[in-house]
Residue frames as a rotation matrix with the C-alpha (Angstrom) as fourth column:
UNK 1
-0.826 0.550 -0.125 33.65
-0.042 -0.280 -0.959 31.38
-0.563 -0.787 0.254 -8.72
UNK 2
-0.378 0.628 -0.680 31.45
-0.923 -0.205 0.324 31.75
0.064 0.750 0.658 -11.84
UNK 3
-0.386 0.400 -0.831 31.25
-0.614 0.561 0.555 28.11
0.689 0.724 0.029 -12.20
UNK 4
-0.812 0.411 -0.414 30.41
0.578 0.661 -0.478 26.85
0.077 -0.627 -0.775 -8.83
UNK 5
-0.242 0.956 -0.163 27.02
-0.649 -0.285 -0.706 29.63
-0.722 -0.065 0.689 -9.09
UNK 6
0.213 0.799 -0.562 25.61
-0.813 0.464 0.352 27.70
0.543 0.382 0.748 -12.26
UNK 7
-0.787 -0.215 -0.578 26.36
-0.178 0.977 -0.120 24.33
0.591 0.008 -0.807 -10.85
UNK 8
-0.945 0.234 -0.229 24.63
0.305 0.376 -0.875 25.25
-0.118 -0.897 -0.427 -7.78
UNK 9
-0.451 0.731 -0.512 21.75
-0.812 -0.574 -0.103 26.75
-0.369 0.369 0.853 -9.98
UNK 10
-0.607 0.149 -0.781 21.97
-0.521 0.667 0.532 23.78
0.600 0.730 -0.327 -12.15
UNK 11
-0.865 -0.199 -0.461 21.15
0.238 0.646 -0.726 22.07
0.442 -0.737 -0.511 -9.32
UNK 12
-0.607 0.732 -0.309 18.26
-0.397 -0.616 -0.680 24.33
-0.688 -0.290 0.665 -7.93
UNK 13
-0.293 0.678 -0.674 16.66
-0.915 -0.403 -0.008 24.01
-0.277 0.614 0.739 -10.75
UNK 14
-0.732 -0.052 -0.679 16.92
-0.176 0.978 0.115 19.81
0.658 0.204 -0.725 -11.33
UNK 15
-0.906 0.359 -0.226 15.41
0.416 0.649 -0.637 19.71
-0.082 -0.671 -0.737 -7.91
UNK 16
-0.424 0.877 -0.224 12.39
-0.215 -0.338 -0.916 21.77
-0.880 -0.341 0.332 -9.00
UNK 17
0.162 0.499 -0.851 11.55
-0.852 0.506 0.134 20.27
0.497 0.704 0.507 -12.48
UNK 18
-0.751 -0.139 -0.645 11.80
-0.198 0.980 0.019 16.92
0.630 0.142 -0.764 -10.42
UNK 19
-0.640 0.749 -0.172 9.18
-0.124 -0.321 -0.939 18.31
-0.759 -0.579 0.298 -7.81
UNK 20
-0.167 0.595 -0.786 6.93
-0.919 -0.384 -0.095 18.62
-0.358 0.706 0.611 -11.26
UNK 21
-0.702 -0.208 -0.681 7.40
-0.668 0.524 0.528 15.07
0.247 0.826 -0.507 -12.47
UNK 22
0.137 0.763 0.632 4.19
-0.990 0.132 0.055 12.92
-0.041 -0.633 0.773 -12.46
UNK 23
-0.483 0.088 0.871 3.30
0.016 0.996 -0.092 8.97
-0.876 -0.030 -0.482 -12.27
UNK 24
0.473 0.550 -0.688 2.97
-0.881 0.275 -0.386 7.78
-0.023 0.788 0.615 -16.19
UNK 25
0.724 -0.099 0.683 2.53
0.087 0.995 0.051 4.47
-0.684 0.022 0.729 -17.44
UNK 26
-0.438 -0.818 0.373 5.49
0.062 0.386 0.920 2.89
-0.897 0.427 -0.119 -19.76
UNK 27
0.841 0.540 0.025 4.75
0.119 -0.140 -0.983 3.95
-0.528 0.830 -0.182 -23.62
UNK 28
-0.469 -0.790 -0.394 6.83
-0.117 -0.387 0.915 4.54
-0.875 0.475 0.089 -26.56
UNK 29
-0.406 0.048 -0.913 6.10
-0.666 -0.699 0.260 4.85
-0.626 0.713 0.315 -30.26
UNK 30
-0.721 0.341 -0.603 3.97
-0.518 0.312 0.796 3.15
0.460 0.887 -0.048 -32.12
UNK 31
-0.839 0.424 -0.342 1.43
0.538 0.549 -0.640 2.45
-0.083 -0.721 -0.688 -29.07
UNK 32
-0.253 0.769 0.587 -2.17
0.468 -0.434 0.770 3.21
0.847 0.470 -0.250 -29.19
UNK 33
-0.844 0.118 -0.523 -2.89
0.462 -0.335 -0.822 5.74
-0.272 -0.935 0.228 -26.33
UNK 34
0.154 0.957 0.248 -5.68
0.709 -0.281 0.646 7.61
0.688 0.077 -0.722 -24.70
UNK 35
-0.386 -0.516 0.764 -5.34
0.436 -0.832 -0.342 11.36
0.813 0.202 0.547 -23.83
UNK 36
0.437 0.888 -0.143 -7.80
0.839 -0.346 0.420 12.64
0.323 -0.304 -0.896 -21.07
UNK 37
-0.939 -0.339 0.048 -6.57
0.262 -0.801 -0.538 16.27
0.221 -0.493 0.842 -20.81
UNK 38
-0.182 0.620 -0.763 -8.52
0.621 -0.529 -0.578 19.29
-0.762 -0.579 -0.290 -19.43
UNK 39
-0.652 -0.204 0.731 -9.94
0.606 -0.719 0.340 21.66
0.456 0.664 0.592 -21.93
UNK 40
-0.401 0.568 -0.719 -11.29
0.550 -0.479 -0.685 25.14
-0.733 -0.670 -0.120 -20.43
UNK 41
-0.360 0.416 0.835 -13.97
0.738 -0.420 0.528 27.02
0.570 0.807 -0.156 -22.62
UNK 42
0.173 0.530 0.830 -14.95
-0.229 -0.798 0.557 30.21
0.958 -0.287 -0.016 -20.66
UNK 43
-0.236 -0.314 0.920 -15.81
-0.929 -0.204 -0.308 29.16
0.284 -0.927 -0.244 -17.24
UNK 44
0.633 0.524 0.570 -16.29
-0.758 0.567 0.321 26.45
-0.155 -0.635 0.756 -17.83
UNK 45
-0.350 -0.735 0.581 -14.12
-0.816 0.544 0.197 22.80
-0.461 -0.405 -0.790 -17.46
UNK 46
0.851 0.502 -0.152 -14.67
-0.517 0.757 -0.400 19.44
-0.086 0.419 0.904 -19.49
UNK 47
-0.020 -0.833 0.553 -12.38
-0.359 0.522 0.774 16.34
-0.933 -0.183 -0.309 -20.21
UNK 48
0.690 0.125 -0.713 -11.43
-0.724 0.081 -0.686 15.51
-0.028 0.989 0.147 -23.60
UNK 49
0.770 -0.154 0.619 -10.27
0.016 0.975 0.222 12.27
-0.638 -0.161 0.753 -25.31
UNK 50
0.291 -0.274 -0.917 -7.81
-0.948 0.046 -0.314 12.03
0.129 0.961 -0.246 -28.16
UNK 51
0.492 -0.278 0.825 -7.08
-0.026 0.943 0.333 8.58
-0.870 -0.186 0.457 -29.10
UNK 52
0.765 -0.255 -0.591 -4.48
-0.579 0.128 -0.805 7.67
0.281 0.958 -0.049 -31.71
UNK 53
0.701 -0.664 -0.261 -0.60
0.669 0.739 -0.082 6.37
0.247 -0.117 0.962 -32.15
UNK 54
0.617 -0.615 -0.490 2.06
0.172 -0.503 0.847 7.49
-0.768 -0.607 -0.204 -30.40
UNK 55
0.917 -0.319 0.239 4.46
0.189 -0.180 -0.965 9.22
0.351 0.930 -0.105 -33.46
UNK 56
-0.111 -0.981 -0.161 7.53
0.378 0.108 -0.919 9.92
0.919 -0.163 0.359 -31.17
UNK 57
0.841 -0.207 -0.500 8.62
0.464 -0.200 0.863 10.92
-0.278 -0.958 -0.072 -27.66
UNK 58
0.234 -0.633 0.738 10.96
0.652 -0.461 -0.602 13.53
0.721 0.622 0.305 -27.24
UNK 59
0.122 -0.372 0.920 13.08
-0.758 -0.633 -0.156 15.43
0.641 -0.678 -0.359 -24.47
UNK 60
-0.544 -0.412 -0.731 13.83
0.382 0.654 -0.653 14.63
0.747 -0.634 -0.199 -20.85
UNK 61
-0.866 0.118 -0.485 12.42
0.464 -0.169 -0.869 15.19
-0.184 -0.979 0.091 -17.36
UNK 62
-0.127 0.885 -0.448 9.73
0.593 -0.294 -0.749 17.65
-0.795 -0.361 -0.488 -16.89
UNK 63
-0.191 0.226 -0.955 10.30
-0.723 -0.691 -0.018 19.22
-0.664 0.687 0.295 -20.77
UNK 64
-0.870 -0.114 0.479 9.76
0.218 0.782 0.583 15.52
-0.441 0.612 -0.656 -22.02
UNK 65
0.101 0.944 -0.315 6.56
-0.728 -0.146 -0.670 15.77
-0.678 0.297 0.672 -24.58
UNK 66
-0.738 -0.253 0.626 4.79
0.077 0.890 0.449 13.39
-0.671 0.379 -0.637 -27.02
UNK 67
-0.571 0.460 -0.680 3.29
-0.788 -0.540 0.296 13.68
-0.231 0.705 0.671 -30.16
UNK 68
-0.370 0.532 0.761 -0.05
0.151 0.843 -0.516 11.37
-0.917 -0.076 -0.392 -31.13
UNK 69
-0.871 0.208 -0.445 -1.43
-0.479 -0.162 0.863 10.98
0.107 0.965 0.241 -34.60
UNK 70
-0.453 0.738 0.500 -5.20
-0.026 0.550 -0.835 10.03
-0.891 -0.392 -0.230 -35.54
UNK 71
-0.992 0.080 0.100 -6.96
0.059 -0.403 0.913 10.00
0.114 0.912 0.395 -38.39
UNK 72
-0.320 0.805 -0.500 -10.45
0.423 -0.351 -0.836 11.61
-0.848 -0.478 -0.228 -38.46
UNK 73
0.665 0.646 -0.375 -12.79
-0.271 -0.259 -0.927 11.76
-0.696 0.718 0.003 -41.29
UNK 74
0.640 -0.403 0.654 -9.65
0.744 0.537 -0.397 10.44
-0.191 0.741 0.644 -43.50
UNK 75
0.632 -0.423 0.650 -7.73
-0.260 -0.905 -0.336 13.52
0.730 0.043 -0.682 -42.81
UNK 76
0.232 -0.584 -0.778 -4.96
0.801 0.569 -0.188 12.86
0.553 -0.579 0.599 -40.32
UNK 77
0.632 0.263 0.729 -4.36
-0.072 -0.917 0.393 14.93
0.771 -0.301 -0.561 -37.16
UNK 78
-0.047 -0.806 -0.590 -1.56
0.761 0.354 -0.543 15.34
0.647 -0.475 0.597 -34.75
UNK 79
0.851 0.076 0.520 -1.11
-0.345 -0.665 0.662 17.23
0.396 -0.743 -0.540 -31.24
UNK 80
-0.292 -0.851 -0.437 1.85
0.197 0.393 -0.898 17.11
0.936 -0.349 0.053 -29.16
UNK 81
0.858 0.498 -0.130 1.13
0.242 -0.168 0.956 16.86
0.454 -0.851 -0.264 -25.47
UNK 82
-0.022 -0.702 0.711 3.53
-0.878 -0.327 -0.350 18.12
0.479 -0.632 -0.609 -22.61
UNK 83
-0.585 -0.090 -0.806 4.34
0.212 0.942 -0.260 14.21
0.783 -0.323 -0.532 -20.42
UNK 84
-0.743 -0.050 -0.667 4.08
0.666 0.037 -0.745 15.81
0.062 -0.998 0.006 -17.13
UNK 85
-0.710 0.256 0.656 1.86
-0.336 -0.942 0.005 18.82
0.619 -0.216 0.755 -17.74
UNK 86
-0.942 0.178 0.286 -0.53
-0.279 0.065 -0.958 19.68
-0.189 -0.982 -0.012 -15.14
UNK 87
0.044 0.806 -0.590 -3.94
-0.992 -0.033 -0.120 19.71
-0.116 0.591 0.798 -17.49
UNK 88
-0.233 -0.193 -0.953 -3.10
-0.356 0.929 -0.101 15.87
0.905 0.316 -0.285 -18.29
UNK 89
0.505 0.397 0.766 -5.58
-0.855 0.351 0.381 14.04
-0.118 -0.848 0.517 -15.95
UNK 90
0.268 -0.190 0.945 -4.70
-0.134 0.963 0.232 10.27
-0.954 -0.189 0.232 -16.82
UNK 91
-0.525 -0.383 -0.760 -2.62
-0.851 0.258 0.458 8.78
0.021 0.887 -0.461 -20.14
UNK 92
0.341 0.382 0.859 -4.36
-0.184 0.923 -0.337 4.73
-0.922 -0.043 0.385 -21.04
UNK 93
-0.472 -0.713 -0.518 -2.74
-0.810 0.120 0.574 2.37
-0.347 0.691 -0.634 -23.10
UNK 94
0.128 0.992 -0.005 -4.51
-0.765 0.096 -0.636 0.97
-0.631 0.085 0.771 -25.17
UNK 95
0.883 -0.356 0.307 -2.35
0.442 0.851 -0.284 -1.82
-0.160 0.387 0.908 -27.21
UNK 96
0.170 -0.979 0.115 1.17
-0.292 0.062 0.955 -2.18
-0.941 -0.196 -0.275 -27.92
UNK 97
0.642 -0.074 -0.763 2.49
-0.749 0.152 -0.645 -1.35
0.164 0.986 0.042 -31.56
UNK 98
0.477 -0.705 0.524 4.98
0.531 0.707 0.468 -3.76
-0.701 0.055 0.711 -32.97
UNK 99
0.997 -0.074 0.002 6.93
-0.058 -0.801 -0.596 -1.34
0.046 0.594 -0.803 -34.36
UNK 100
0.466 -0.851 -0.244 11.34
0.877 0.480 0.001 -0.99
0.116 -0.214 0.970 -34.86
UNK 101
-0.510 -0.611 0.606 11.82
0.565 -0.769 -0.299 2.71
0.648 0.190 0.737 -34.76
UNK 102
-0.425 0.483 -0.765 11.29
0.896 0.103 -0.432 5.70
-0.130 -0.869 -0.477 -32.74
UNK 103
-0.475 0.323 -0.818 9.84
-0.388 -0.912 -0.134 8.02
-0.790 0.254 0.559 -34.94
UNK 104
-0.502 0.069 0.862 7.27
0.714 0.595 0.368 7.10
-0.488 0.801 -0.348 -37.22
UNK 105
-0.566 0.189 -0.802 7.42
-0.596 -0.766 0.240 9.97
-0.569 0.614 0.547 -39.85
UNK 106
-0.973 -0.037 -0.226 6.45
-0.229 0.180 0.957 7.56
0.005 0.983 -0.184 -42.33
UNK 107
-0.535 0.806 -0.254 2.60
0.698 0.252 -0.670 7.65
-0.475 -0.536 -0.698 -41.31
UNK 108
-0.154 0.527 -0.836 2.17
-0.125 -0.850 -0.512 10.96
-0.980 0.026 0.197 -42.40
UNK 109
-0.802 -0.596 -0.020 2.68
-0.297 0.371 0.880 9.43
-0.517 0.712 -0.475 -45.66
UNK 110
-0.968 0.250 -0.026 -0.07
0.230 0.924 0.304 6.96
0.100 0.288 -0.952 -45.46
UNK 111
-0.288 0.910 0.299 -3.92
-0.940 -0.210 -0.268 7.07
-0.181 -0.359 0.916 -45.27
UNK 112
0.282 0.799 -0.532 -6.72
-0.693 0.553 0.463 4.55
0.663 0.238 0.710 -44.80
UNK 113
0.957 0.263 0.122 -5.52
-0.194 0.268 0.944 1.42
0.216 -0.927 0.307 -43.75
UNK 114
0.509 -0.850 -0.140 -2.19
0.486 0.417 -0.768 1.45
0.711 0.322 0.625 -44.84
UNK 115
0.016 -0.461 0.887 -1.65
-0.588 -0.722 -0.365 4.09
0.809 -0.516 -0.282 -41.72
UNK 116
0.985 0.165 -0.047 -2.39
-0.089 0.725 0.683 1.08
0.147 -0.669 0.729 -39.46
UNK 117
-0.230 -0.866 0.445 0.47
-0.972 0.180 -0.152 -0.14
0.051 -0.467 -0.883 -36.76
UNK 118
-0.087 0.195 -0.977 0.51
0.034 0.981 0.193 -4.02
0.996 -0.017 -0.092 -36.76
UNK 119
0.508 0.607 0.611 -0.25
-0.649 -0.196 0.735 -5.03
0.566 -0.770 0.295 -33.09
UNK 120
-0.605 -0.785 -0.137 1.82
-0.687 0.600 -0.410 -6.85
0.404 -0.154 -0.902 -30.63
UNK 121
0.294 0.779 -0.554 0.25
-0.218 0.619 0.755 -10.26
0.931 -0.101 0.352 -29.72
UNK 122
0.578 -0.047 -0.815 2.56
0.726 0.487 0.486 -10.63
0.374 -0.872 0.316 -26.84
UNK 123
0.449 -0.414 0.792 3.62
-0.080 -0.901 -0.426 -7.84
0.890 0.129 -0.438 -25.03
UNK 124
-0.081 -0.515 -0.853 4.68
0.530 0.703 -0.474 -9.98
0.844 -0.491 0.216 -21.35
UNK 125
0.254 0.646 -0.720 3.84
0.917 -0.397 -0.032 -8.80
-0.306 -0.652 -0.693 -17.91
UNK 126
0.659 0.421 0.623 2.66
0.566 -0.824 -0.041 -4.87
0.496 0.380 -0.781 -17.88
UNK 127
-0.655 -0.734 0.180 5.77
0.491 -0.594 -0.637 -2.47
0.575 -0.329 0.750 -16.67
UNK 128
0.191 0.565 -0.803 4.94
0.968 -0.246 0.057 -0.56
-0.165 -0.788 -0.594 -13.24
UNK 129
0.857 0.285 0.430 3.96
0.244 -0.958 0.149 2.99
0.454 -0.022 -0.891 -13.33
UNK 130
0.369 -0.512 -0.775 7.26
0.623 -0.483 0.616 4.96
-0.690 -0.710 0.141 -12.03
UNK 131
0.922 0.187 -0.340 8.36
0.141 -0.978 -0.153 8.34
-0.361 0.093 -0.928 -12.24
UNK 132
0.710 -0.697 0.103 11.31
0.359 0.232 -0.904 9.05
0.607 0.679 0.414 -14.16
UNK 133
-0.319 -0.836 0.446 14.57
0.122 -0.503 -0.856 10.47
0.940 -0.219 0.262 -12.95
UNK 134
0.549 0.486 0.680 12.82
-0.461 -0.503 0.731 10.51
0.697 -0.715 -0.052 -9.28
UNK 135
-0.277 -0.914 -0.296 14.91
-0.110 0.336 -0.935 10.37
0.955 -0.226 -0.194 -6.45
UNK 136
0.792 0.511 0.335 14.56
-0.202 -0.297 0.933 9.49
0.577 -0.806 -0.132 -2.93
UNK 137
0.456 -0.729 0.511 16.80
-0.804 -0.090 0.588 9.22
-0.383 -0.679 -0.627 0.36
UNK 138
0.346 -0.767 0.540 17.89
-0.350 0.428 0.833 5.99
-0.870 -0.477 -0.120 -0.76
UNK 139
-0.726 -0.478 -0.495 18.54
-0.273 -0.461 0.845 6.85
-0.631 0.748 0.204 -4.40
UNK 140
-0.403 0.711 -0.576 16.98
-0.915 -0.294 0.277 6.76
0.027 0.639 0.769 -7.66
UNK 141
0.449 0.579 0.680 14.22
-0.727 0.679 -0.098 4.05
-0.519 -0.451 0.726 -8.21
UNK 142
0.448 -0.335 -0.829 16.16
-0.716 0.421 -0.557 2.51
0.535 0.843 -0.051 -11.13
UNK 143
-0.355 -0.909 -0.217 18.32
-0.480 0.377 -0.792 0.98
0.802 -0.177 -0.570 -8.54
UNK 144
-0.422 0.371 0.828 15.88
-0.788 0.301 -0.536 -0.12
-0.448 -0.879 0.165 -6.03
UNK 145
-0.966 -0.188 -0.176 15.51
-0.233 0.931 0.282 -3.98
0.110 0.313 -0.943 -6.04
UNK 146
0.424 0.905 -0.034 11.90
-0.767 0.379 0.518 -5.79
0.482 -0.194 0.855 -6.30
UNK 147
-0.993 -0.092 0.080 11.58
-0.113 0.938 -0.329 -9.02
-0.045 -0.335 -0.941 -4.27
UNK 148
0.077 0.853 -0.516 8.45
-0.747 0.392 0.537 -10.97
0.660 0.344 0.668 -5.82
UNK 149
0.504 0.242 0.829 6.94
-0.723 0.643 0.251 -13.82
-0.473 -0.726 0.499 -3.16
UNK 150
0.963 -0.235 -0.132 8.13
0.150 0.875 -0.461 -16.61
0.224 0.424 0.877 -5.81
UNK 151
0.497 -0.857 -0.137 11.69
-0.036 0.137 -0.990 -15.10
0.867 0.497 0.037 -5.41
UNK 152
-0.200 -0.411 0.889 11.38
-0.932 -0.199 -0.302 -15.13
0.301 -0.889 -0.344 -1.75
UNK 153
-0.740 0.168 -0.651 10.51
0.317 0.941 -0.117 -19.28
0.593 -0.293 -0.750 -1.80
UNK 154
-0.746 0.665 0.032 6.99
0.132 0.195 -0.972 -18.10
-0.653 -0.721 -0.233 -0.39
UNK 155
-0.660 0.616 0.430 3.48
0.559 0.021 0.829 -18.14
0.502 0.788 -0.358 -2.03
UNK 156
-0.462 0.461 0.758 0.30
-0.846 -0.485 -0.220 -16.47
0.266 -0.743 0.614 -0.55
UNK 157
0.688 0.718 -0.109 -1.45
-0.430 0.524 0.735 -19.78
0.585 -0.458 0.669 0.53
UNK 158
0.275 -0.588 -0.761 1.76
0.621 0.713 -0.326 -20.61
0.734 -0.383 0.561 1.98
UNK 159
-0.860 0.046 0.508 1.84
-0.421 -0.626 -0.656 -16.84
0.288 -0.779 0.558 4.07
UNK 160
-0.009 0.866 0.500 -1.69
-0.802 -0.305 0.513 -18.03
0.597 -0.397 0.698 4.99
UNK 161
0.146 -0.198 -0.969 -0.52
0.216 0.962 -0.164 -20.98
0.965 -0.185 0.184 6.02
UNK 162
-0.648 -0.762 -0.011 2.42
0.326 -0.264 -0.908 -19.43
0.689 -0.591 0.420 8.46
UNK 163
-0.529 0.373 0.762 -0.18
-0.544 -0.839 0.033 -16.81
0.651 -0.397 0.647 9.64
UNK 164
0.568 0.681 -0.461 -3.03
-0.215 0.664 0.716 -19.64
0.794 -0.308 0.524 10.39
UNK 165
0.696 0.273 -0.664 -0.65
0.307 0.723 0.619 -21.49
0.649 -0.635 0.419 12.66
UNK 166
-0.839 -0.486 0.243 1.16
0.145 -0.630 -0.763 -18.74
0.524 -0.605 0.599 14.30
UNK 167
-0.014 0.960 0.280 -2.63
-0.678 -0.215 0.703 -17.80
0.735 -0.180 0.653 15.15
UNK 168
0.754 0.628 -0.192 -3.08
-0.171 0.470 0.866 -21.09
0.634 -0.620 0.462 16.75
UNK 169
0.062 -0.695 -0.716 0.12
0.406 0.673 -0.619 -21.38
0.912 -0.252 0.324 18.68
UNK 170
-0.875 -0.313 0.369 -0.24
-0.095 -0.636 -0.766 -18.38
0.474 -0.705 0.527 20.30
UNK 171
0.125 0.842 0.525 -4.12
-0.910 -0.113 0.399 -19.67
0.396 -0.527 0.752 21.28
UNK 172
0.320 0.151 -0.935 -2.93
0.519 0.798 0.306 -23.04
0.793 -0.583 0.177 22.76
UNK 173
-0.543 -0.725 -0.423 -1.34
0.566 0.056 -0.823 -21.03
0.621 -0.686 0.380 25.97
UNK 174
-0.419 0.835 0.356 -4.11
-0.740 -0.541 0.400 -19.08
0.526 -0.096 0.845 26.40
UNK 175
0.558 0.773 -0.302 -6.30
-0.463 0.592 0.660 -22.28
0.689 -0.229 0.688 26.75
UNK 176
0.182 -0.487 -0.854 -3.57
0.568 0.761 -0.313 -24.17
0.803 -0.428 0.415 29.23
UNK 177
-0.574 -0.312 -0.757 -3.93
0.600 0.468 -0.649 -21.59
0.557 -0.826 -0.081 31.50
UNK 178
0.001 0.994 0.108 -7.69
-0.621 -0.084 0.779 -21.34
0.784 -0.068 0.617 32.01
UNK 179
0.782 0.368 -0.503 -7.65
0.233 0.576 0.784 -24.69
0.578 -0.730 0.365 33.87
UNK 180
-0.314 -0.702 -0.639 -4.75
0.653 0.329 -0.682 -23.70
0.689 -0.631 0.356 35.91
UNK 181
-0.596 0.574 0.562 -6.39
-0.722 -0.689 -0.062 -20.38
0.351 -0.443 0.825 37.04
UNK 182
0.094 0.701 0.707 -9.09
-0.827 -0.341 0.447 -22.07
0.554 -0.627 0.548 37.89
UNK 183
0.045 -0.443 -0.895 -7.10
0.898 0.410 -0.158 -24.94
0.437 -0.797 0.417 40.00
UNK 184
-0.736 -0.677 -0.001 -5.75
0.367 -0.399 -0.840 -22.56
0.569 -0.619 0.542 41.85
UNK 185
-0.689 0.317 0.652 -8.85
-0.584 -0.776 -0.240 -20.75
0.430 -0.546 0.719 42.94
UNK 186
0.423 0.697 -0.579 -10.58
-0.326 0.714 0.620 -24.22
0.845 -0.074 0.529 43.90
UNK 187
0.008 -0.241 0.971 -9.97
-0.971 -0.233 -0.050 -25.28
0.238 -0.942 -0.236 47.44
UNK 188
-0.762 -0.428 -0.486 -8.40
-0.502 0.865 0.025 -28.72
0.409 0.263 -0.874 47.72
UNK 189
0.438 0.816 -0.377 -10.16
-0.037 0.435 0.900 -31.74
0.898 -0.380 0.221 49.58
UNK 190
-0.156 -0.160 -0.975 -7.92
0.884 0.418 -0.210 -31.99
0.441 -0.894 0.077 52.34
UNK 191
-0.957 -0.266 0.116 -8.02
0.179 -0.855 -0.487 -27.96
0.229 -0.445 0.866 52.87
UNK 192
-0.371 0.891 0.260 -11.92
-0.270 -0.372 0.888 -28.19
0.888 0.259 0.379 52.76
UNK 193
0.410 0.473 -0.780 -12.49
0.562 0.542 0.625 -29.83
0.718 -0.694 -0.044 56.35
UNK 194
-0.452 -0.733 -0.509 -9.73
0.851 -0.182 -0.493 -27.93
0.269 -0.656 0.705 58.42
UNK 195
-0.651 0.024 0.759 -12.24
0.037 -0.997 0.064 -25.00
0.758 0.070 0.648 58.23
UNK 196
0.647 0.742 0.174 -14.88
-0.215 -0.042 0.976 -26.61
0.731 -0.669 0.132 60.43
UNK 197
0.250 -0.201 -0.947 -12.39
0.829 0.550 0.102 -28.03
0.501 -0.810 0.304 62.90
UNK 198
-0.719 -0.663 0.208 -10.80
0.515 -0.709 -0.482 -24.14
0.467 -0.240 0.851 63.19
UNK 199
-0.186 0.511 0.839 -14.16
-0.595 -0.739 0.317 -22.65
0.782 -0.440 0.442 64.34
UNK 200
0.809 0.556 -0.191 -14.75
-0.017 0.346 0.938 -25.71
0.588 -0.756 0.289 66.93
UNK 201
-0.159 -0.510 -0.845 -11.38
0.954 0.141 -0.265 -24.86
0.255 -0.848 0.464 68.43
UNK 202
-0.627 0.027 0.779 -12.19
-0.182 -0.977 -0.113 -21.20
0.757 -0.213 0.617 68.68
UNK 203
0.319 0.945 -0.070 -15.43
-0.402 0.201 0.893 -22.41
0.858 -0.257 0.444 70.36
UNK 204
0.823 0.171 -0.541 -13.61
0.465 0.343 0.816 -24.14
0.325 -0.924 0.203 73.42
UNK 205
-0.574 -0.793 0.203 -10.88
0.540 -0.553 -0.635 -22.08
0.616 -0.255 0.745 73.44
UNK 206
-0.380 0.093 0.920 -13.62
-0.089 -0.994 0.064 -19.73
0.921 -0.057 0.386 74.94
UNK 207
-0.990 0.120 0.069 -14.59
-0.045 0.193 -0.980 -19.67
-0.131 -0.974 -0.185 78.78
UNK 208
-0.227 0.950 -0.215 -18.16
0.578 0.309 0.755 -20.89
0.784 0.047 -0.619 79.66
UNK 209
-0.618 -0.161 0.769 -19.98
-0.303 -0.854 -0.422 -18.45
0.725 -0.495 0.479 81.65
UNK 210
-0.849 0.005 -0.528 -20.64
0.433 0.579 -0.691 -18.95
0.302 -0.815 -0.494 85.23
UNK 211
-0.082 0.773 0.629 -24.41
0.192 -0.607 0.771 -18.34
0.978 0.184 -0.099 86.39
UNK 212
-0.566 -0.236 0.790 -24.85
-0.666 -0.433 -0.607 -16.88
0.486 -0.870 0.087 89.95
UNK 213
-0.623 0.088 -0.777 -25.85
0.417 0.878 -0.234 -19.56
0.662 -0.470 -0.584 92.93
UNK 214
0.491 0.868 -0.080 -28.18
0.481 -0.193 0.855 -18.90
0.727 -0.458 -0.512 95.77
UNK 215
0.291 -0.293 -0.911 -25.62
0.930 -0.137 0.341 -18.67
-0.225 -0.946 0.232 98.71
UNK 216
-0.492 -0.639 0.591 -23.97
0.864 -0.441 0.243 -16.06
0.105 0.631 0.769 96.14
UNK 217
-0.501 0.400 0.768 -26.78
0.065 -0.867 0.494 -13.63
0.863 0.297 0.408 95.99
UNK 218
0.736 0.493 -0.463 -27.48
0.520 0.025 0.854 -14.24
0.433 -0.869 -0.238 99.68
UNK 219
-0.250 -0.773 -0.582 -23.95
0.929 -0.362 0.081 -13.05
-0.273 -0.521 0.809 100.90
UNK 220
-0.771 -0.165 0.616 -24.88
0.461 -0.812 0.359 -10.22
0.440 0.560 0.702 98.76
UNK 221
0.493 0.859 0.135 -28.15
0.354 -0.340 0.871 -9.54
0.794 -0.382 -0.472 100.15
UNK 222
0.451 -0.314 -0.835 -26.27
0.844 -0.153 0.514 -9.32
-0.289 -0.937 0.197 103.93
């Protein structure tokens, strides 16, 4: 009984440090980054920079933290940030070490320019922005598949193509039946005469009226 409560703690608690995890870019040691946290002096709020080299990454999930190194005035300075914390407005990467380890102790060592990371000249397209260990209904993202236009055999001037002449197929029926509409509401040539002949049979269909004679309004007189 003991162990199914922590499991189901264990659990509890995964799903709220994964609630906590934010959207950082792809880094690792020996990259030049830019910090913009929050610092709060009284009442009041400001954004600070720290630029340096990334010196190591360390932990997992929402206790993951990284440490940055700078040097400043020829004195070297280090800070470790929290990944996810809440004070961390925005992380920027700023070049890509060429480096073979993931700790570089051996910095603290160095000063001037010998503290220098060589630079990578090619570093191939830029990794999207996703959240670690985040899960959704149809599992984690690790497993969810990209499909790029090239790998679907389509380009975008070739969707604009498609689009263009869907567009016009669906405006040629339109236009083909304008002129039928307005056939239909034209009155043929033979139906155009049959209207005068119908009012001149109505006309004798009716009885001519008879005016009154003399002898007529004599009998009447008697």
């Amino acid at each position: 009984m003991l162990w199914r409560t922590s499991f189901v703690m264990s659990n509890v608690i995964a799903t709220l440090e994964r609630a906590q995890l934010k959207r950082v870019p792809q880094f690792q040691a020996g990259d030049r980054v830019k910090v913009h946290f929050q610092v709060v002096e009284g009442t009041r709020r400001r954004t600070q920079v720290f630029e340096g080299v990334v010196l190591k990454r360390q932990g997992t999930g929402a206790r993951e933290t990284f440490t940055v190194r700078k040097q400043s005035f020829g004195v070297g300075v280090e800070r470790t940030f929290p990944l996810h914390s809440p004070k961390i407005e925005r992380i920027e990467v700023a070049s890509r070490g060429d480096v073979r380890r993931a700790k570089l102790y051996y910095l603290r060592g160095r000063v001037g320019r010998r503290a220098r990371v060589r630079e990578r000249q090619y570093t191939g397209p830029e990794p999207v922005d996703v959240i670690p260990e985040a899960f959704d209904e149809q599992g984690p993202q690790a497993d969810a598949e990209v499909v790029t236009p090239e790998e679907a055999g389509t380009t975008e001037p070739e969707q604009a193509e498609e689009a263009a002449a869907a567009g016009e197929t669906q405006a040629e029926p339109s236009e083909a039946e304008a002129p039928a509409a307005e056939a239909v509401e034209e009155p043929s040539a033979e139906e155009a005469p049959a209207e005068p002949a119908a009012e001149a049979a109505d006309q004798t269909d009716e009885a001519p009226t008879e005016e009154p004679t003399a002898e007529d309004s004599a009998a009447e007189e008697s």
